[in-house]
C-alpha positions as CSV (number, residue, x, y, z in Angstrom):
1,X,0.0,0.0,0.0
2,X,2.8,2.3,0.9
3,X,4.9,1.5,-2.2
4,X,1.3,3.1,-4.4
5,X,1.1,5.4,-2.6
6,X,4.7,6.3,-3.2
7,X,4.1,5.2,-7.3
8,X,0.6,7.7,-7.0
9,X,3.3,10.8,-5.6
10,X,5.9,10.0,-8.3
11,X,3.1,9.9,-10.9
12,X,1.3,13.5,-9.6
13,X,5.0,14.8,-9.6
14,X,6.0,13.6,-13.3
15,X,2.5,15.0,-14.5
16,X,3.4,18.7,-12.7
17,X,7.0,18.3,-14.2
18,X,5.5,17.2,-17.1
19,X,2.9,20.3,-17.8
20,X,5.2,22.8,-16.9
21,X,7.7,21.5,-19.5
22,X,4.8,21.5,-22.1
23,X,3.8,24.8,-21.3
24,X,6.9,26.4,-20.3
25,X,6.6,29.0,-23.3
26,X,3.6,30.0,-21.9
27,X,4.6,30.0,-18.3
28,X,7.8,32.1,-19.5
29,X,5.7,34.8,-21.4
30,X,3.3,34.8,-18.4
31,X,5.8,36.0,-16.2
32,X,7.1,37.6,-18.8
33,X,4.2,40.0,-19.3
34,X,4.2,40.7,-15.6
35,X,7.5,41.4,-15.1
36,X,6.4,44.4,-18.5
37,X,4.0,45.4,-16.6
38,X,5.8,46.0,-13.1
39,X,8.2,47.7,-15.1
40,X,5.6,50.0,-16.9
41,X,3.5,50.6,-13.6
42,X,7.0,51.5,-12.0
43,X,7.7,53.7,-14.6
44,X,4.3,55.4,-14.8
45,X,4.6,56.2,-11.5
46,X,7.8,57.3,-11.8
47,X,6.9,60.0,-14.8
48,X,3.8,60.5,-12.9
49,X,6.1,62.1,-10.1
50,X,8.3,63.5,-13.0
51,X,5.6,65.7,-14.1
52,X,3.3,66.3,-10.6
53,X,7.3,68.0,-9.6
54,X,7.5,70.0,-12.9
55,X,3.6,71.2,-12.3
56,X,4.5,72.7,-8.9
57,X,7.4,74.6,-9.9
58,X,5.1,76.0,-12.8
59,X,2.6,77.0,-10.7
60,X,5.0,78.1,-8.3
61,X,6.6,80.5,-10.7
62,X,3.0,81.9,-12.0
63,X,2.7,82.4,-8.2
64,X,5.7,84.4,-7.5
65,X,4.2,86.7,-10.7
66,X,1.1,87.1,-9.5
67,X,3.0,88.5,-6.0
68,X,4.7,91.2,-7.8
69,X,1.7,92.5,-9.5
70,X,-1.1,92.0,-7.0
71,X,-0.9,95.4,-5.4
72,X,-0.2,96.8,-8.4
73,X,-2.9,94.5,-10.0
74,X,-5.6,97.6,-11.4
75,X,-2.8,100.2,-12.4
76,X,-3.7,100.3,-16.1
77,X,0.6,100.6,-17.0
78,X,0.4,96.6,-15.2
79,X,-3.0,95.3,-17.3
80,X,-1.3,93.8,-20.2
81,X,1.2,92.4,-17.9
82,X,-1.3,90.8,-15.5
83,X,-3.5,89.8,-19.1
84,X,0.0,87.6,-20.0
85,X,0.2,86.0,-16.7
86,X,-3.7,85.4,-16.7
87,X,-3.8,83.9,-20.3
88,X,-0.8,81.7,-19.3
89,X,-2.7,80.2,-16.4
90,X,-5.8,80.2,-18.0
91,X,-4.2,78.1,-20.7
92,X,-2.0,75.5,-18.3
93,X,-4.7,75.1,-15.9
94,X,-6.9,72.7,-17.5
95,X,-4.6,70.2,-18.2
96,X,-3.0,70.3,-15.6
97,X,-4.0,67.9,-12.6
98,X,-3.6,67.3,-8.5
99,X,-2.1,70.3,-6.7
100,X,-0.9,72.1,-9.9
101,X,-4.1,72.4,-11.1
102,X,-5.8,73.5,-8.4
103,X,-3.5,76.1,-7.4
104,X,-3.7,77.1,-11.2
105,X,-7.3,77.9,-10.8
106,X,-7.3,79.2,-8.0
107,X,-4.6,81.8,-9.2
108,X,-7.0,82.8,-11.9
109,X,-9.6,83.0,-9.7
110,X,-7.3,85.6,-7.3
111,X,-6.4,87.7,-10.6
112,X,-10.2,87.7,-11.4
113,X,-11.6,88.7,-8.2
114,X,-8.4,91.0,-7.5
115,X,-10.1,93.0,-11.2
116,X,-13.2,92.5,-9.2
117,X,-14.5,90.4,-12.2
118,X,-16.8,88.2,-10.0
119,X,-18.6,86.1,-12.2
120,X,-15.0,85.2,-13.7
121,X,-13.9,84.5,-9.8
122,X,-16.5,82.0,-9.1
123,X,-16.0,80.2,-12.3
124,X,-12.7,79.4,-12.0
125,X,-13.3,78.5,-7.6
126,X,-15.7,75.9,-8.8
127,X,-13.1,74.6,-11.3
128,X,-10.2,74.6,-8.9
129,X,-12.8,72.6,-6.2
130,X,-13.5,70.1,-9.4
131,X,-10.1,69.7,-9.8
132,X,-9.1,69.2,-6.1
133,X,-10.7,65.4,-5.8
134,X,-10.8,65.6,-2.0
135,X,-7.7,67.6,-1.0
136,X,-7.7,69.9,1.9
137,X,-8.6,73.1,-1.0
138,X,-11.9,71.9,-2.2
139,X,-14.0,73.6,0.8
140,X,-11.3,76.7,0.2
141,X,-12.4,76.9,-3.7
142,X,-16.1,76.5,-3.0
143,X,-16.2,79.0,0.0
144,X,-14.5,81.6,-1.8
145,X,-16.7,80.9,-5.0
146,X,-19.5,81.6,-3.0
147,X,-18.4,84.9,-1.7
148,X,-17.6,85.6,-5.5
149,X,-20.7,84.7,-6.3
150,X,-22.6,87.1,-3.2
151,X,-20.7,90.1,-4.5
152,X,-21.5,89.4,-7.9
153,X,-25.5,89.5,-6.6
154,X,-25.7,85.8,-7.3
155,X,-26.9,84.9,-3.6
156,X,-28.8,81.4,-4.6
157,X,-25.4,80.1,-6.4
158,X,-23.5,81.6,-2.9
159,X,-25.6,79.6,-1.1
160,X,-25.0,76.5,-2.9
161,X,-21.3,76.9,-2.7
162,X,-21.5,77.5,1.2
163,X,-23.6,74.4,1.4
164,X,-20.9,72.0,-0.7
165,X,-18.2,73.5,1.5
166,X,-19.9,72.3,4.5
167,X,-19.9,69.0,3.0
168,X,-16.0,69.2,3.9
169,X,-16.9,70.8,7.5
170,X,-15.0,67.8,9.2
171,X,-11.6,69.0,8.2
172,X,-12.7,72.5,7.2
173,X,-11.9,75.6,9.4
174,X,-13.8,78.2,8.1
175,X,-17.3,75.6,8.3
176,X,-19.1,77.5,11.1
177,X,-18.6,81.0,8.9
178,X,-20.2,79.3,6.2
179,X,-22.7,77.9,8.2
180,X,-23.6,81.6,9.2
181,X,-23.3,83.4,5.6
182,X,-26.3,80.4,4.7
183,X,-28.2,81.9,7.8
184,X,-27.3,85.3,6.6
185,X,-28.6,85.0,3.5
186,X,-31.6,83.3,4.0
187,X,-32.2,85.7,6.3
188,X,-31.6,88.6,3.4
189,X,-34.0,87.0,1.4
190,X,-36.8,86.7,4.3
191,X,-36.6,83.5,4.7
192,X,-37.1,83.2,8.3
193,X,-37.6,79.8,8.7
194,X,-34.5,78.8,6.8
195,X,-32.1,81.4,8.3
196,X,-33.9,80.6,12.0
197,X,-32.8,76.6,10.7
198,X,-29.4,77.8,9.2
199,X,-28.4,79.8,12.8
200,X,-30.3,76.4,15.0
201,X,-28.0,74.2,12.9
202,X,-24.6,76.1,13.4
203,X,-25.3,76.5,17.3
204,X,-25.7,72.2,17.6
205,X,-22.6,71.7,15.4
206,X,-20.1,73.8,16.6
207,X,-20.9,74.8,19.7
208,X,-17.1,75.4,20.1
209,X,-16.8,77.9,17.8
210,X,-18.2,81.3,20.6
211,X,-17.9,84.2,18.0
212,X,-20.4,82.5,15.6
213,X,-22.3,80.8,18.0
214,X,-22.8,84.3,19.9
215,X,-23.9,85.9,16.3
216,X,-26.2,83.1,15.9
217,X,-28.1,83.2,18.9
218,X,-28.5,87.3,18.7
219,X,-30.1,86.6,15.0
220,X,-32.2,83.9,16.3
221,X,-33.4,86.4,19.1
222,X,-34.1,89.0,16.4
223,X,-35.8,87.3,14.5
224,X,-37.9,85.6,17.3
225,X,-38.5,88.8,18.2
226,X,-40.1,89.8,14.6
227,X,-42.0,86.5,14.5
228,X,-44.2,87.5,18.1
């Protein structure tokens, strides 16, 4: 019984030996293939690194621009200069990706509201918050597009943007601001009941924060007040 079972091994054994001679061609071009496509995943990331490095330093340098003109940003001997560095930016920032091309946007979007072209502002924030995936900058974009969008009178598309930055309010400082400027401007529309929600809302989540939590609760009492 032993000595079949031994003959049974030996037999498995030649059959393994066996098909891996047969298909040794294959078995060589399998590993083959994955050692090409290590090697090419490798190498992707490597140029992937290659060009997220060369995007910072662009945007980088378009930054260090923009600081020598922005407080000389509306003097009419800079406004071809600043149109350059604008049409530049303008031009990179879509295909660019990651960090680069948020900050890209969002240094159009500083040129723009710095010309106090607002609708142009909030454009480029919401592209810079589409191009930030979920980085750190996406509540940034989306808060600042919505005070873009309140100066340029557009108070239903400043709301929206203060509401998807609150989506982000976990990590996001300014949340509890937002929070308030939704209250606010409900409550400039006279809509009571949605500021009076807006102000209940801020109080319960960030009961922390005293400054807006104090403004809060002296709206709610105004307009309490109104409502009797």
């Amino acid at each position: 019984m032993a000595d079949e079972d031994k003959a049974e091994k030996l037999n498995v054994s030649e059959l393994v030996v066996d098909g891996i001679q047969k298909n040794r061609k294959v078995l060589i071009i399998g590993g083959v293939v994955i050692i090409v496509l290590l090697v090419g995943i490798a190498a992707g990331l490597s140029i992937r690194d290659v060009l997220m490095a060369q995007g910072i330093k662009k945007v980088e340098a378009f930054n260090e621009r923009y600081e020598e003109l922005r407080f000389d940003i509306a003097a009419p001997d800079k406004a071809e200069e600043v149109q350059a560095l604008l049409d530049e930016i303008s031009a990179y920032a879509p295909g660019a990706f990651g960090y680069s091309g948020v900050r890209a946007f969002m240094l159009a979007a500083s040129i723009h509201a710095d010309r106090k072209n607002w609708q142009e502002a909030e454009d480029a924030w919401v592209q810079a918050a589409k191009t930030g995936g979920k980085s750190y900058l996406v509540p940034v974009a989306l808060f600042n597009a919505a005070v873009a969008a309140e100066e340029d009178g557009n108070i239903e598309g400043a709301i929206s943007h203060y509401i998807e930055a609150l989506v982000y309010a976990d990590f996001f400082p300014q949340a509890a601001k937002a929070q308030f400027s939704v209250g606010r401007l409900r409550e400039g529309q006279r809509d009571t009941e949605s500021a009076l929600e807006a102000y209940r809302t801020l109080i319960e989540k960030w009961p922390g924060e005293t400054i807006w939590v104090n403004l809060a609760n002296s709206r709610i009492i105004a307009l309490s007040g109104l409502n009797s």
